[in-house]
C-alpha positions as a LaTeX table, in Angstrom:
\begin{tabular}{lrrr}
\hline
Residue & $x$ (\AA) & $y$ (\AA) & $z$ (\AA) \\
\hline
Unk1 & 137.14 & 58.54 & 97.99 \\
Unk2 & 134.55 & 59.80 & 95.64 \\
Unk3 & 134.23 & 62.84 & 97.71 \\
Unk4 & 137.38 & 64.08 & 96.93 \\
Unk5 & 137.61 & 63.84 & 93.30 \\
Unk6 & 134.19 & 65.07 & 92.39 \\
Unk7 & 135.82 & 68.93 & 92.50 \\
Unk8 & 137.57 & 67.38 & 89.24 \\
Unk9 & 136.05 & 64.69 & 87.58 \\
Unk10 & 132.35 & 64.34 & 85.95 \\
Unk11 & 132.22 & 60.75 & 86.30 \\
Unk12 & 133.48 & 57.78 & 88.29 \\
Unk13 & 133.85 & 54.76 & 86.56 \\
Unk14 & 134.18 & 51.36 & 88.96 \\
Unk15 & 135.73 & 48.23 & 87.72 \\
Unk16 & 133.95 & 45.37 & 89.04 \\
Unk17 & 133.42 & 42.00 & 88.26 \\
Unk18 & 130.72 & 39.31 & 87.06 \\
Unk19 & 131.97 & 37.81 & 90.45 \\
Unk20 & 128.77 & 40.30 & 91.98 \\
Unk21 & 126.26 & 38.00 & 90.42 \\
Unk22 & 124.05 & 34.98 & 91.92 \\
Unk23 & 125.58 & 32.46 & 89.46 \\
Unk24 & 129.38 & 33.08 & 90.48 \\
Unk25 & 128.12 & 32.40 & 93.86 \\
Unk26 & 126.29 & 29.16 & 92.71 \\
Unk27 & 129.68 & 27.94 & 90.93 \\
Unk28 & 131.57 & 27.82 & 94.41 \\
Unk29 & 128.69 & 26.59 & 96.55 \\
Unk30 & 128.25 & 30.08 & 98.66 \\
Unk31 & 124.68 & 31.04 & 97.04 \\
Unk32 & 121.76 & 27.99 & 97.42 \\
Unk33 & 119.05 & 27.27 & 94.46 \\
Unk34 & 119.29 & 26.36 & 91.20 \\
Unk35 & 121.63 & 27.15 & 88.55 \\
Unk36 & 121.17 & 30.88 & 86.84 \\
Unk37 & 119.91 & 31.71 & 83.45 \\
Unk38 & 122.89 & 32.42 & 81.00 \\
Unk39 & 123.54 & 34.58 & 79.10 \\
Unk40 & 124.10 & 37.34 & 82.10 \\
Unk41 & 122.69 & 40.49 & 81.62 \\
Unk42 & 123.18 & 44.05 & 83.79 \\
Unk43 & 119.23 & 42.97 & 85.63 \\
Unk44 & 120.18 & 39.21 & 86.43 \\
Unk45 & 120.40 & 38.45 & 89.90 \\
Unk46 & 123.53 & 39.29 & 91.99 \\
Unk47 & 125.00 & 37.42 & 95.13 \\
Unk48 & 122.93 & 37.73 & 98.20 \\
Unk49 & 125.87 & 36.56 & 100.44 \\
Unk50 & 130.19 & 37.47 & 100.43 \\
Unk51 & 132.01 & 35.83 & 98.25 \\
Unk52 & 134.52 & 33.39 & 98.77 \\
Unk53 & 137.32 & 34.02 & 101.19 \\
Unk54 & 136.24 & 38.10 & 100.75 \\
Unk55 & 135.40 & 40.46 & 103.32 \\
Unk56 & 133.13 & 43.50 & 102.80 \\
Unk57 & 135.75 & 45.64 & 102.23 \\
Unk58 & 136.86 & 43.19 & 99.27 \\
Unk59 & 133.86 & 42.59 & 97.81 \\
Unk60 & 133.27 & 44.04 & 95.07 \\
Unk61 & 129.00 & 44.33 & 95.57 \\
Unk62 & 129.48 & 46.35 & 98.55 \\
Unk63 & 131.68 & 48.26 & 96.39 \\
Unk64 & 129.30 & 48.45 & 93.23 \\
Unk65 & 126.55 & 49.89 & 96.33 \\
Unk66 & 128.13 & 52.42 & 97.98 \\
Unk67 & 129.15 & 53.77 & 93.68 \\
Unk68 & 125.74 & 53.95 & 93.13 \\
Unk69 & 124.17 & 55.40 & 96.14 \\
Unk70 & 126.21 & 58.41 & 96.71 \\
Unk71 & 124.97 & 61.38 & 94.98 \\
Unk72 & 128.69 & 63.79 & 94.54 \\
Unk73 & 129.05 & 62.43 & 90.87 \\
Unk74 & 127.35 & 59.94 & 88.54 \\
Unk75 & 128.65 & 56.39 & 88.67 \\
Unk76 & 129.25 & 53.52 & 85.90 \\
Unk77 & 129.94 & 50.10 & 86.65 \\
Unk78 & 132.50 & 48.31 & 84.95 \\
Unk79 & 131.68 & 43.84 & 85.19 \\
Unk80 & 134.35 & 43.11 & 83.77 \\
Unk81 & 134.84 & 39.28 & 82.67 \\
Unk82 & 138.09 & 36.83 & 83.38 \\
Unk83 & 140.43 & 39.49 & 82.08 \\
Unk84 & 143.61 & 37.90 & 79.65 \\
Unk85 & 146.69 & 39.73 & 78.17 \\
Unk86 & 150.39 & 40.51 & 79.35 \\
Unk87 & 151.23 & 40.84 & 82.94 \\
Unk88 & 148.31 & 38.87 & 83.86 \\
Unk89 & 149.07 & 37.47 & 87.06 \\
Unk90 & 146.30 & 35.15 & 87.08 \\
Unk91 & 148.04 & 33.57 & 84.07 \\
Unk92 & 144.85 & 32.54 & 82.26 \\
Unk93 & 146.80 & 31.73 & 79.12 \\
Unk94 & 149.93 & 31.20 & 80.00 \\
Unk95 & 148.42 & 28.06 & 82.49 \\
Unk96 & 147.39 & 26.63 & 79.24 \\
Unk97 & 150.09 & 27.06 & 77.99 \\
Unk98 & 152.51 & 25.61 & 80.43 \\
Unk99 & 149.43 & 22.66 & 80.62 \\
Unk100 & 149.79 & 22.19 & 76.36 \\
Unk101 & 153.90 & 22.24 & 76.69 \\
Unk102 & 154.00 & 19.20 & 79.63 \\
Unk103 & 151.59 & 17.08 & 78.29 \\
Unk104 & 153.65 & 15.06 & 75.86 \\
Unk105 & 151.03 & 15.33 & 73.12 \\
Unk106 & 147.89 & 14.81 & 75.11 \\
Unk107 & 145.13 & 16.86 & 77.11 \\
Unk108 & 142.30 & 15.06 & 78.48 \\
Unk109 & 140.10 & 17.23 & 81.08 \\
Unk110 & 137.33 & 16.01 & 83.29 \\
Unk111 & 134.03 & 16.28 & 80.81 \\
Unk112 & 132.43 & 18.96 & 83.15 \\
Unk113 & 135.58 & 20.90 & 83.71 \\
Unk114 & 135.91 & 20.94 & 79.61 \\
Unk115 & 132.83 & 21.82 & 79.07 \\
Unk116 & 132.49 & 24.72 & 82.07 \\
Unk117 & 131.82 & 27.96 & 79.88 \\
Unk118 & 133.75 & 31.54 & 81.15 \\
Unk119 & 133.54 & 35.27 & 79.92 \\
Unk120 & 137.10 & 36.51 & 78.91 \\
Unk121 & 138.24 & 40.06 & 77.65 \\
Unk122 & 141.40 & 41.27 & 76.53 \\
Unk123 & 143.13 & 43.34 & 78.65 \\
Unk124 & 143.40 & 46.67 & 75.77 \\
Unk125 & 139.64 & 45.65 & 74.88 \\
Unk126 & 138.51 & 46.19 & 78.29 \\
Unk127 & 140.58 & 49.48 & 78.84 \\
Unk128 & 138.40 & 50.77 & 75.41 \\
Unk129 & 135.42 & 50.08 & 77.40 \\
Unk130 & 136.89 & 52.29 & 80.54 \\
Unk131 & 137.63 & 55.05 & 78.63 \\
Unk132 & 134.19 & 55.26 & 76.55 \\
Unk133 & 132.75 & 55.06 & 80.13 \\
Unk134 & 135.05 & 58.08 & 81.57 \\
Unk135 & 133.75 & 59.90 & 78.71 \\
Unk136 & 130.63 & 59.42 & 78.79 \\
Unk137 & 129.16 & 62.66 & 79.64 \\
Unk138 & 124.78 & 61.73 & 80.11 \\
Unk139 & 123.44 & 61.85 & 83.48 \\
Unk140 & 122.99 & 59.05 & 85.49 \\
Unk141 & 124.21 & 55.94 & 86.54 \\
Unk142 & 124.92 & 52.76 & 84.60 \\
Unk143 & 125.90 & 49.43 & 84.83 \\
Unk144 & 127.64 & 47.55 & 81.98 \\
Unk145 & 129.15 & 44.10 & 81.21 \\
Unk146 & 132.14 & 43.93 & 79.20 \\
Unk147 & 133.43 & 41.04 & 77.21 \\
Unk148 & 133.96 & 38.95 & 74.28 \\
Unk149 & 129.89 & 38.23 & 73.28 \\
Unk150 & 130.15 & 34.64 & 74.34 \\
Unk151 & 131.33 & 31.84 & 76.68 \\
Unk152 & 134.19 & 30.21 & 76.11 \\
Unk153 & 134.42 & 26.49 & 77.49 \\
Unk154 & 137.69 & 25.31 & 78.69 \\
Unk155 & 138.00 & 22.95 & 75.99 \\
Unk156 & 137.81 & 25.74 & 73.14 \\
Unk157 & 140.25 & 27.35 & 74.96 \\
Unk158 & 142.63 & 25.06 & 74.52 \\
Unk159 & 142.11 & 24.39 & 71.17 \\
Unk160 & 142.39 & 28.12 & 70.87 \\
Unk161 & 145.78 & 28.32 & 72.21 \\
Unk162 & 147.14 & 24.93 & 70.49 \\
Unk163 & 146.15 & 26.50 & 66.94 \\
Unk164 & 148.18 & 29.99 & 68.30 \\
Unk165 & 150.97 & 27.11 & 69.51 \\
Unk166 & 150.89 & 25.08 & 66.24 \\
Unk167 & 150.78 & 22.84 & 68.51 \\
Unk168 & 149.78 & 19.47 & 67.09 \\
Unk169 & 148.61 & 17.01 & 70.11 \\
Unk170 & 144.90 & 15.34 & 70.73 \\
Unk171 & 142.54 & 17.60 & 73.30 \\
Unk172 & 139.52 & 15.81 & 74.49 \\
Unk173 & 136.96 & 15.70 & 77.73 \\
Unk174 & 137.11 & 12.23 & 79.70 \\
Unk175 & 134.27 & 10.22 & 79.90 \\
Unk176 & 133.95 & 11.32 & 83.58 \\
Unk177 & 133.34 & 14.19 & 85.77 \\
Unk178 & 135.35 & 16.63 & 87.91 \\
Unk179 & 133.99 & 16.07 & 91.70 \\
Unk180 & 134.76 & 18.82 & 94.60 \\
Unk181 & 133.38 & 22.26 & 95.70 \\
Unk182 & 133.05 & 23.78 & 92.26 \\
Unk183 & 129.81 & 23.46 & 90.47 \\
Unk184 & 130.58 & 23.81 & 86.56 \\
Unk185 & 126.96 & 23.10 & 85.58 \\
Unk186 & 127.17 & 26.74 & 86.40 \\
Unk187 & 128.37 & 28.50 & 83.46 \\
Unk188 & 129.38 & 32.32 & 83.76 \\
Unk189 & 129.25 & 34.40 & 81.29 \\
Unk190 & 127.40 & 37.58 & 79.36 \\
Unk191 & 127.13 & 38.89 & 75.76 \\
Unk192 & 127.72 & 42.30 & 77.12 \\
Unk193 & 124.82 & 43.92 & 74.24 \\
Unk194 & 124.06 & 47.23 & 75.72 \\
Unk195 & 127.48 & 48.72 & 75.96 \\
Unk196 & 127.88 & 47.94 & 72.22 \\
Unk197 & 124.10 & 49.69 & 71.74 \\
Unk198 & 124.69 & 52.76 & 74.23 \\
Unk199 & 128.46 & 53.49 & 73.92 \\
Unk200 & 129.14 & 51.49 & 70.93 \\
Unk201 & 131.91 & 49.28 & 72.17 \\
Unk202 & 133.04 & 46.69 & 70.23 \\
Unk203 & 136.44 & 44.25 & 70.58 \\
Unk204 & 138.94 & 46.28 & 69.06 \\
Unk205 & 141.31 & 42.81 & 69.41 \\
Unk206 & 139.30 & 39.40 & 68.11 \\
Unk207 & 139.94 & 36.85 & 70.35 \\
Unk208 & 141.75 & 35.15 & 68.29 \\
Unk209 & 144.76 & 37.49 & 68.31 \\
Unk210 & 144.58 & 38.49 & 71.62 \\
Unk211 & 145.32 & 35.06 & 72.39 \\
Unk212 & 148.62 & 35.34 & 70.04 \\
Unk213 & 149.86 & 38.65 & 71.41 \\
Unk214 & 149.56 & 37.20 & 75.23 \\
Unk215 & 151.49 & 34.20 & 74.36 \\
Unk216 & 154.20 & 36.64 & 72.35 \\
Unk217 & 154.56 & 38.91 & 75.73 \\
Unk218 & 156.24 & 35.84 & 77.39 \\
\hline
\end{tabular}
C-alpha cells in the first residue's frame, strides 16, 4: 500500500495503538513478567507475542514494522489511546452512561476495576495530532503517543460523567476485588510529552468538555 501512494504523498502517517506495548499484553495475561513501568513512553517495551484474539494481519505491531522498515516514504506512528467522542462504537462514555442511568442512585465497582487507570483522547484531539503528523515535513521516522497527559481510573471516570449528568447518586470501589483473566494492577497509559515538545500538540478539547459534547451527540 505504501508503494503506491509515495508518487503523491511525503509522508505516511499510521494510526496505531498503545495495544503494541508489553503492558497491554500483561493486562490480558498474553505477555509473562512483571507489571510495566507507567507512565508509557515511545522506548518502553512493546508486546513480544499477538495480541488477543488478533492475527498478524490485525495486529497492529506487525503493522507499526513493516511502516517503519520500508524505505518509499518516511513513516510516523500514531499510539493512539482509548479513543472517546461521537460515533464511538466502543461506547466508552455512553457505557457509563447507560451504567449511571440504571443504577437507581448507586455505583459500586470492584476496588481493582475502580482503581484500573486508562489513556483516553478525544476523538477531534486525536485527528489534531494526525494532521500535525501529515504535515510534518523533517526526515525520518517517528513514533508518537497521543493522549490526554494522564491516566484516568475508572472511578474518575465516572465521577467525570455524573458531574456532566448532574447526576446526584453515591460512586464508590467495594471493599473487594474483580477476579478473572484481566490483570488491572496493570495500568495503561502515557503522558504523550514529545509530541507536545516536537510538533507542539496540545488538547485542543479539555477533557472535561469532551466528555459533555459526547454525551450531547446522543
Amino acid at each position: 500500500m505504501i508503494a503506491t501512494i509515495k508518487e503523491f504523498s511525503q509522508r505516511y502517517v499510521l494510526v496505531s495503538s498503545k495495544d503494541v506495548y508489553r503492558g497491554y499484553g500483561v493486562v490480558h495475561g498474553t505477555e509473562p513478567g512483571p507489571n510495566q513501568e507507567m507512565p508509557l513512553t515511545e522506548d518502553s517495551e512493546l508486546r513480544t507475542l499477538p495480541s488477543v484474539d488478533q492475527t498478524e494481519s490485525e495486529d497492529n505491531i506487525f503493522a507499526e514494522r513493516a511502516a517503519l522498515e520500508q524505505t518509499d516514504i518516511p513513516s510516523t506512528i500514531v499510539r493512539a489511546p482509548g479513543i472517546f467522542g461521537p460515533g464511538d462504537r466502543q461506547r466508552r462514555i455512553g457505557n457509563v452512561v447507560d451504567a449511571l442511568n440504571e443504577s437507581n442512585g448507586h455505583i459500586v465497582r470492584a476496588r481493582n476495576r475502580a482503581n484500573f487507570r486508562w489513556g483516553y483522547g478525544y476523538v477531534d484531539n486525536v485527528s489534531d495530532a494526525l494532521i500535525l503528523c501529515a504535515a510534518d515535513r523533517r526526515p525520518g521516522n517517528f513514533v508518537y503517543d497521543v493522549g490526554y497527559p494522564t491516566g484516568t481510573s475508572l472511578l474518575e471516570l465516572f465521577h467525570m460523567v455524573a458531574e456532566a449528568l448532574d447526576w446526584k447518586g453515591t460512586i464508590k470501589a467495594s471493599d473487594e476485588d474483580e477476579t478473572g483473566e484481566i490483570n488491572y494492577s496493570q495500568h495503561l497509559y502515557s503522558e504523550s510529552p514529545l509530541i507536545r515538545k516536537e510538533l507542539g500538540y496540545t488538547e485542543r478539547i479539555p477533557f472535561e468538555e469532551a466528555i459533555r459534547r459526547t454525551i450531547g451527540s446522543g
